[in-house]
N, C-alpha and C positions, 0 to 999 in steps of 0.2 A: 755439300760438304759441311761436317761440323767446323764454325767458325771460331773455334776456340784449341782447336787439335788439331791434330793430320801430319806426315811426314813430308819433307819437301828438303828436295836437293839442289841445290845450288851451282855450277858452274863458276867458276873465277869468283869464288864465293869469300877466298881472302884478303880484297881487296875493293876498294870503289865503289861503286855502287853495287857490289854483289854482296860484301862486307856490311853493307850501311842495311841493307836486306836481311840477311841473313839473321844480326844483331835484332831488329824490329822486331819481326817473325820470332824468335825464337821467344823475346820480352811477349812476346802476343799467348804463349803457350804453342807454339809450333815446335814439334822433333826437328830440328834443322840440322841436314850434312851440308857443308862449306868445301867444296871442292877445289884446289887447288893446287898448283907444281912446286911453289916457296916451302920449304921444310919453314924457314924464319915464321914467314906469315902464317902456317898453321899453328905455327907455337904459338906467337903471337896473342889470336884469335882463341887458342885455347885458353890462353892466360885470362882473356878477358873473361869468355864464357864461366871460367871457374869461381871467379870474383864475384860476377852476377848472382852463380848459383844457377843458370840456364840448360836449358836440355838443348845445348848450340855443340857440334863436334866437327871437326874438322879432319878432312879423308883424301890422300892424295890422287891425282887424277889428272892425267894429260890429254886432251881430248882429243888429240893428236897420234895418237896409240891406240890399237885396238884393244891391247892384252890390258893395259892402265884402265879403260874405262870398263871392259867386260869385269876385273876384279873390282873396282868401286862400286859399282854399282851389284853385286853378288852382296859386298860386305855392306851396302845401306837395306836391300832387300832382308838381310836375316837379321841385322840390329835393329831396323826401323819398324819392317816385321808388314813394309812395303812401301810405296810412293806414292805420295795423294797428288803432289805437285812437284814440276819440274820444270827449276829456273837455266835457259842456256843462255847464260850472260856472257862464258870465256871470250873474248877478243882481243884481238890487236888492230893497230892501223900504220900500212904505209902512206908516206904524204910526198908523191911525185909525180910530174909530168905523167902522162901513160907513155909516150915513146923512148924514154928514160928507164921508164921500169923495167929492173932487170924478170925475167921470165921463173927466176928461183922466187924473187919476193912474190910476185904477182901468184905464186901458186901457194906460196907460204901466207898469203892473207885467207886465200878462201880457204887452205887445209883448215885453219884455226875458224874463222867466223862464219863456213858454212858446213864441209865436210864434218867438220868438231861437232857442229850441231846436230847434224844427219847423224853422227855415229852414238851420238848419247841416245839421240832420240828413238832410233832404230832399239837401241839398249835396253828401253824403257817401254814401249808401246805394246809388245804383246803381254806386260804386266797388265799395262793400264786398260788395254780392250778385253781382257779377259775379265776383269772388275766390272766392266763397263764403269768405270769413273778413275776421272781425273782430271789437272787443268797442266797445260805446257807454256809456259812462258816464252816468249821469244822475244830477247831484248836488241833490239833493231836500233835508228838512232834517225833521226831526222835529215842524215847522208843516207838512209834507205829512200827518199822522195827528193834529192834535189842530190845533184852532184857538181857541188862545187870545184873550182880548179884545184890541180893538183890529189884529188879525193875517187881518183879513176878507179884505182884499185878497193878502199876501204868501199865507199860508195855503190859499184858492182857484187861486192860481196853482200853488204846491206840488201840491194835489189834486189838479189838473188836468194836471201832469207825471207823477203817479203813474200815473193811466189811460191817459197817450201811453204810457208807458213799458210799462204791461201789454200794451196792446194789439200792440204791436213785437214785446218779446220771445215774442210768438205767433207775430206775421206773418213772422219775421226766421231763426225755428229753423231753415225746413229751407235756410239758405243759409248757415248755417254761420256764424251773426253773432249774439254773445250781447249783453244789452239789460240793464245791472244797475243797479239804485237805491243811492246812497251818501244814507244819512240821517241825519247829523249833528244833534247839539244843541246847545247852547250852549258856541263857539268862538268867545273873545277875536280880532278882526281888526279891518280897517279897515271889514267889512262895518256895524258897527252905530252907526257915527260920519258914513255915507254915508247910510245910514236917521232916523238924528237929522237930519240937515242936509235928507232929502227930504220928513219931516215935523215941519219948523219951522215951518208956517203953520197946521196942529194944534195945535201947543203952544203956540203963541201967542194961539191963542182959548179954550184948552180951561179955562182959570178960567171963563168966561163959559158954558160947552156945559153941558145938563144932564148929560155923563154925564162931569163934571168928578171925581168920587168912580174912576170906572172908568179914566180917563187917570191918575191919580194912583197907581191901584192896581197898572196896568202897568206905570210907570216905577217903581215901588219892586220889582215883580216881578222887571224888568231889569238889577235894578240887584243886588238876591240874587242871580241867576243869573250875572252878571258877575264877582262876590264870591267865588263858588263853584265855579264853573268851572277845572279843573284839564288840563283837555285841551287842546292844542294843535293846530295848524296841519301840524306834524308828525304828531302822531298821525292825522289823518285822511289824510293822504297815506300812510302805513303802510298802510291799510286799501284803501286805493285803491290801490297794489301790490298787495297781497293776494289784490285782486278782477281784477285785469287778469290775472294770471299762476297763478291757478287752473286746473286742468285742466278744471272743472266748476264754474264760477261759482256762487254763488247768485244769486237774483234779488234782494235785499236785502241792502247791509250796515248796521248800525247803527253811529255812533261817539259816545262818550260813554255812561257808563253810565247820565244821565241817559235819552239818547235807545232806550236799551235796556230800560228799564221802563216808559217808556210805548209802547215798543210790543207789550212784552207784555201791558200794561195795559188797552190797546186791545180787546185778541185775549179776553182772560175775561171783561172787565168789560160790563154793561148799561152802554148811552150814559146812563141816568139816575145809576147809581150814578156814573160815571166823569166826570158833567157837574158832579156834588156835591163831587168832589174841586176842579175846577178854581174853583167855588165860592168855596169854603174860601178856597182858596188866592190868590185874587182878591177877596176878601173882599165878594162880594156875594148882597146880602138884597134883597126885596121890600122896595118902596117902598109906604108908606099913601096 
Protein backbone atom coordinates (compact mmCIF):
# COMPACT_ATOMS: atom_id res chain seq x y z
CA UNK A 1 0.00 0.00 0.00
CA UNK A 2 1.17 3.46 -0.96
CA UNK A 3 1.99 4.93 2.62
CA UNK A 4 1.26 8.30 1.92
CA UNK A 5 -2.40 7.74 0.11
CA UNK A 6 -5.26 5.27 0.13
CA UNK A 7 -8.87 5.65 1.18
CA UNK A 8 -10.04 4.35 4.46
CA UNK A 9 -13.23 4.16 6.38
CA UNK A 10 -13.70 4.51 9.65
CA UNK A 11 -16.53 3.16 11.82
CA UNK A 12 -17.55 5.24 15.03
CA UNK A 13 -15.12 7.54 13.30
CA UNK A 14 -16.79 10.62 15.15
CA UNK A 15 -15.69 10.13 18.22
CA UNK A 16 -12.72 8.39 20.59
CA UNK A 17 -10.51 6.85 19.40
CA UNK A 18 -12.08 6.58 15.86
CA UNK A 19 -11.96 10.54 15.82
CA UNK A 20 -8.23 10.75 17.14
CA UNK A 21 -7.80 8.24 13.90
CA UNK A 22 -9.46 9.49 11.52
CA UNK A 23 -7.80 13.12 12.38
CA UNK A 24 -4.11 11.45 12.16
CA UNK A 25 -4.71 9.69 8.98
CA UNK A 26 -6.26 12.20 7.18
CA UNK A 27 -3.03 14.96 8.46
CA UNK A 28 -0.92 11.63 7.03
CA UNK A 29 -2.39 12.44 3.43
CA UNK A 30 -5.10 9.60 3.85
CA UNK A 31 -8.86 10.08 1.93
CA UNK A 32 -10.65 9.44 5.35
CA UNK A 33 -14.80 8.67 5.60
CA UNK A 34 -15.54 9.07 9.48
CA UNK A 35 -18.53 7.15 9.98
CA UNK A 36 -21.01 7.94 12.38
CA UNK A 37 -24.97 8.20 13.87
CA UNK A 38 -24.37 11.98 15.70
CA UNK A 39 -25.56 14.60 12.96
CA UNK A 40 -23.61 17.07 15.95
CA UNK A 41 -20.44 15.12 15.77
CA UNK A 42 -20.33 14.86 12.01
CA UNK A 43 -20.67 18.48 12.04
CA UNK A 44 -18.32 18.83 14.41
CA UNK A 45 -15.63 16.78 12.69
CA UNK A 46 -16.37 18.56 9.48
CA UNK A 47 -15.74 21.88 11.20
CA UNK A 48 -12.49 20.61 12.19
CA UNK A 49 -11.49 18.89 8.91
CA UNK A 50 -12.41 22.41 7.08
CA UNK A 51 -9.99 24.43 9.18
CA UNK A 52 -7.17 21.83 8.62
CA UNK A 53 -7.77 22.02 5.04
CA UNK A 54 -7.88 17.97 5.21
CA UNK A 55 -9.36 15.48 2.85
CA UNK A 56 -11.25 14.14 6.27
CA UNK A 57 -15.32 13.73 5.57
CA UNK A 58 -17.80 12.55 7.46
CA UNK A 59 -20.80 10.00 6.32
CA UNK A 60 -23.73 8.74 8.28
CA UNK A 61 -23.78 5.19 9.12
CA UNK A 62 -25.51 2.95 11.69
CA UNK A 63 -23.89 -0.36 11.52
CA UNK A 64 -26.83 -1.64 13.10
CA UNK A 65 -28.93 -1.25 9.64
CA UNK A 66 -28.48 -2.98 6.83
CA UNK A 67 -30.02 -0.18 4.31
CA UNK A 68 -27.46 2.64 6.39
CA UNK A 69 -24.33 0.73 5.83
CA UNK A 70 -25.19 -0.91 2.14
CA UNK A 71 -25.76 3.27 1.29
CA UNK A 72 -22.51 4.40 3.08
CA UNK A 73 -20.40 2.52 1.91
CA UNK A 74 -22.01 2.82 -2.15
CA UNK A 75 -21.43 6.69 -1.38
CA UNK A 76 -17.49 6.09 0.05
CA UNK A 77 -16.95 3.58 -3.02
CA UNK A 78 -17.84 6.32 -5.79
CA UNK A 79 -16.33 9.41 -3.81
CA UNK A 80 -13.28 7.50 -2.64
CA UNK A 81 -13.24 5.80 -5.99
CA UNK A 82 -12.76 2.73 -3.39
CA UNK A 83 -11.40 1.28 0.12
CA UNK A 84 -7.81 0.51 0.70
CA UNK A 85 -8.68 0.19 4.55
CA UNK A 86 -11.29 -0.54 6.83
CA UNK A 87 -11.38 0.63 10.36
CA UNK A 88 -14.59 -1.23 12.59
CA UNK A 89 -14.13 0.72 15.62
CA UNK A 90 -18.32 1.36 16.27
CA UNK A 91 -18.92 -0.06 19.81
CA UNK A 92 -20.53 0.17 22.91
CA UNK A 93 -20.48 -1.62 26.36
CA UNK A 94 -22.70 -3.04 28.88
CA UNK A 95 -21.22 -3.18 32.53
CA UNK A 96 -23.51 -6.05 34.42
CA UNK A 97 -23.51 -9.06 36.30
CA UNK A 98 -24.30 -11.80 33.37
CA UNK A 99 -27.59 -13.02 35.24
CA UNK A 100 -28.68 -9.53 35.60
CA UNK A 101 -28.41 -8.85 32.06
CA UNK A 102 -31.52 -8.33 30.55
CA UNK A 103 -31.61 -10.65 27.14
CA UNK A 104 -32.52 -7.00 24.95
CA UNK A 105 -29.10 -5.55 26.10
CA UNK A 106 -27.03 -8.72 25.75
CA UNK A 107 -28.24 -8.88 22.05
CA UNK A 108 -27.98 -5.15 21.75
CA UNK A 109 -23.93 -5.38 22.59
CA UNK A 110 -23.22 -8.01 19.98
CA UNK A 111 -25.76 -6.28 17.26
CA UNK A 112 -23.29 -3.26 17.60
CA UNK A 113 -19.66 -4.88 18.35
CA UNK A 114 -19.93 -7.88 16.28
CA UNK A 115 -22.94 -8.35 13.86
CA UNK A 116 -22.09 -4.16 13.14
CA UNK A 117 -18.73 -5.65 12.13
CA UNK A 118 -19.83 -8.76 10.25
CA UNK A 119 -22.25 -6.32 8.38
CA UNK A 120 -19.52 -3.56 7.24
CA UNK A 121 -17.29 -6.10 6.74
CA UNK A 122 -19.41 -8.53 4.57
CA UNK A 123 -20.00 -4.77 2.86
CA UNK A 124 -16.69 -4.22 1.90
CA UNK A 125 -14.86 -7.62 1.15
CA UNK A 126 -15.93 -8.50 -2.37
CA UNK A 127 -14.49 -4.85 -3.04
CA UNK A 128 -11.44 -5.62 -1.36
CA UNK A 129 -10.88 -9.57 -2.72
CA UNK A 130 -11.60 -8.54 -6.12
CA UNK A 131 -8.40 -5.87 -5.92
CA UNK A 132 -6.82 -8.35 -4.13
CA UNK A 133 -5.71 -5.61 -1.67
CA UNK A 134 -6.53 -4.31 1.40
CA UNK A 135 -6.08 -4.06 5.29
CA UNK A 136 -9.32 -4.52 7.84
CA UNK A 137 -8.83 -3.27 11.17
CA UNK A 138 -10.44 -4.75 13.94
CA UNK A 139 -10.56 -2.75 17.15
CA UNK A 140 -10.89 -5.32 19.86
CA UNK A 141 -9.79 -4.16 23.51
CA UNK A 142 -7.88 -5.92 25.98
CA UNK A 143 -11.84 -7.26 27.45
CA UNK A 144 -11.25 -9.50 24.08
CA UNK A 145 -8.51 -11.65 26.39
CA UNK A 146 -9.60 -11.34 29.96
CA UNK A 147 -13.07 -10.86 31.29
CA UNK A 148 -13.25 -9.01 34.02
CA UNK A 149 -16.53 -8.93 36.45
CA UNK A 150 -19.34 -7.52 35.39
CA UNK A 151 -17.62 -7.34 31.54
CA UNK A 152 -19.87 -10.59 30.55
CA UNK A 153 -21.42 -9.11 27.86
CA UNK A 154 -18.94 -6.39 26.42
CA UNK A 155 -16.01 -8.94 26.98
CA UNK A 156 -18.02 -11.92 24.98
CA UNK A 157 -18.57 -9.67 22.16
CA UNK A 158 -14.76 -8.84 22.20
CA UNK A 159 -14.11 -12.79 22.14
CA UNK A 160 -16.31 -13.30 19.68
CA UNK A 161 -14.54 -10.43 17.39
CA UNK A 162 -11.34 -12.01 18.05
CA UNK A 163 -12.39 -15.57 16.48
CA UNK A 164 -14.09 -13.40 13.30
CA UNK A 165 -11.08 -11.70 13.17
CA UNK A 166 -8.85 -15.19 13.16
CA UNK A 167 -10.84 -16.82 11.01
CA UNK A 168 -10.61 -13.90 8.05
CA UNK A 169 -7.26 -13.33 8.35
CA UNK A 170 -6.98 -17.07 7.08
CA UNK A 171 -9.74 -16.85 4.67
CA UNK A 172 -8.57 -13.34 3.39
CA UNK A 173 -4.42 -14.29 2.90
CA UNK A 174 -4.50 -15.47 -0.48
CA UNK A 175 -6.40 -12.27 -1.84
CA UNK A 176 -4.02 -10.02 -0.69
CA UNK A 177 -6.20 -8.52 2.17
CA UNK A 178 -4.49 -8.38 5.77
CA UNK A 179 -7.22 -8.75 8.89
CA UNK A 180 -5.33 -7.15 12.28
CA UNK A 181 -6.59 -6.85 15.78
CA UNK A 182 -5.97 -3.36 17.55
CA UNK A 183 -6.27 -4.21 21.52
CA UNK A 184 -6.35 -1.35 23.61
CA UNK A 185 -6.68 -0.99 27.32
CA UNK A 186 -7.77 1.53 29.48
CA UNK A 187 -8.32 4.90 27.20
CA UNK A 188 -9.83 7.94 28.92
CA UNK A 189 -12.91 8.82 25.98
CA UNK A 190 -16.48 9.30 25.70
CA UNK A 191 -16.58 5.43 25.45
CA UNK A 192 -16.93 4.89 29.31
CA UNK A 193 -19.46 7.82 30.06
CA UNK A 194 -21.81 6.07 27.01
CA UNK A 195 -21.38 2.73 29.02
CA UNK A 196 -22.22 4.36 32.50
CA UNK A 197 -25.32 5.96 30.96
CA UNK A 198 -26.12 2.20 28.99
CA UNK A 199 -25.79 0.58 32.49
CA UNK A 200 -27.65 3.07 34.74
CA UNK A 201 -30.59 0.66 35.39
CA UNK A 202 -27.63 -1.86 36.94
CA UNK A 203 -26.58 0.69 39.07
CA UNK A 204 -29.46 1.70 40.20
CA UNK A 205 -30.63 -1.67 41.53
CA UNK A 206 -27.24 -2.94 42.31
CA UNK A 207 -27.35 -1.83 46.36
CA UNK A 208 -30.32 -4.42 46.28
CA UNK A 209 -28.46 -7.36 43.91
CA UNK A 210 -26.61 -9.93 45.79
CA UNK A 211 -23.66 -9.46 43.99
CA UNK A 212 -23.74 -5.73 45.36
CA UNK A 213 -20.02 -6.39 46.94
CA UNK A 214 -18.73 -7.26 43.09
CA UNK A 215 -20.51 -3.89 41.37
CA UNK A 216 -18.96 -2.01 43.96
CA UNK A 217 -15.67 -3.66 43.37
CA UNK A 218 -15.84 -2.84 39.50
CA UNK A 219 -16.55 0.55 39.92
CA UNK A 220 -13.66 1.20 42.21
CA UNK A 221 -11.71 -0.94 39.73
CA UNK A 222 -12.72 1.61 37.03
CA UNK A 223 -12.26 4.20 38.63
CA UNK A 224 -8.12 3.04 39.57
CA UNK A 225 -7.89 2.41 35.91
CA UNK A 226 -9.22 5.78 34.92
CA UNK A 227 -6.74 7.35 37.58
CA UNK A 228 -4.09 5.56 36.05
CA UNK A 229 -4.35 5.53 32.65
CA UNK A 230 -1.84 7.70 30.82
CA UNK A 231 -2.45 6.74 27.25
CA UNK A 232 -4.37 8.48 24.92
CA UNK A 233 -6.68 8.55 21.96
CA UNK A 234 -3.68 9.65 20.25
CA UNK A 235 -1.56 7.01 21.10
CA UNK A 236 -3.68 4.30 19.76
CA UNK A 237 -4.34 5.97 16.49
CA UNK A 238 -0.23 5.88 16.30
CA UNK A 239 -0.58 2.29 16.51
CA UNK A 240 -3.14 2.11 14.01
CA UNK A 241 -0.86 3.88 11.65
CA UNK A 242 1.59 1.57 12.40
CA UNK A 243 -0.46 -1.37 11.63
CA UNK A 244 -1.96 0.01 8.35
CA UNK A 245 1.36 0.92 6.67
CA UNK A 246 3.38 -2.01 7.82
CA UNK A 247 4.92 -3.88 4.90
CA UNK A 248 4.02 -7.08 7.03
CA UNK A 249 1.43 -6.45 9.49
CA UNK A 250 1.07 -8.40 12.60
CA UNK A 251 -1.88 -9.99 13.46
CA UNK A 252 -2.23 -8.22 16.87
CA UNK A 253 -1.34 -4.81 18.15
CA UNK A 254 -1.56 -4.03 21.76
CA UNK A 255 -1.83 -0.34 23.23
CA UNK A 256 -1.30 0.56 26.73
CA UNK A 257 1.17 -1.16 28.65
CA UNK A 258 -1.43 -2.22 30.62
CA UNK A 259 -2.98 -4.01 27.72
CA UNK A 260 0.49 -5.46 27.02
CA UNK A 261 0.90 -7.51 30.19
CA UNK A 262 -2.00 -8.97 30.21
CA UNK A 263 -1.64 -10.34 27.22
CA UNK A 264 1.40 -11.67 27.79
CA UNK A 265 -0.11 -12.76 31.03
CA UNK A 266 -2.58 -14.61 29.18
CA UNK A 267 0.17 -16.53 27.05
CA UNK A 268 2.40 -18.13 30.33
CA UNK A 269 -0.04 -18.11 33.01
CA UNK A 270 -2.58 -21.22 34.02
CA UNK A 271 -6.37 -19.71 33.82
CA UNK A 272 -6.21 -20.70 37.62
CA UNK A 273 -3.15 -18.92 38.54
CA UNK A 274 -4.34 -15.94 36.24
CA UNK A 275 -8.06 -16.04 37.64
CA UNK A 276 -6.26 -15.62 41.35
CA UNK A 277 -4.88 -12.49 40.13
CA UNK A 278 -8.06 -10.98 38.85
CA UNK A 279 -9.36 -12.21 42.37
CA UNK A 280 -7.19 -10.09 44.25
CA UNK A 281 -7.73 -7.58 42.48
CA UNK A 282 -11.47 -7.56 42.58
CA UNK A 283 -11.34 -8.45 45.93
CA UNK A 284 -13.45 -11.62 45.90
CA UNK A 285 -13.61 -14.52 48.45
CA UNK A 286 -16.06 -17.35 49.04
CA UNK A 287 -19.06 -16.70 50.66
CA UNK A 288 -20.05 -19.07 53.81
Amino acid sequence: MNKTKGTVLITGGTDGLGKATAMLLARRGYSVFAAGRSAAKREELEHLSHNEHLPLHSIEMDVSENASVQIAIKAVLEKGGGIDVLINNAGIGYMAVVEELRMSDFRQQFEINLFGVLRVTQAVLSHMRQRRHGRIVMMSSVAGLVSPPTYGAYSSSKHALEGLSNALRLELYPFGVDVILIEPGYIVTNFQQTAKDLSQPYAERAAGSPYAKIYSAAWAASKVGRERSNATPDDCARVILRAIESSHPKARYTVTSMAKAVSIGKRILPDALFDSVLRRRFGLTRES
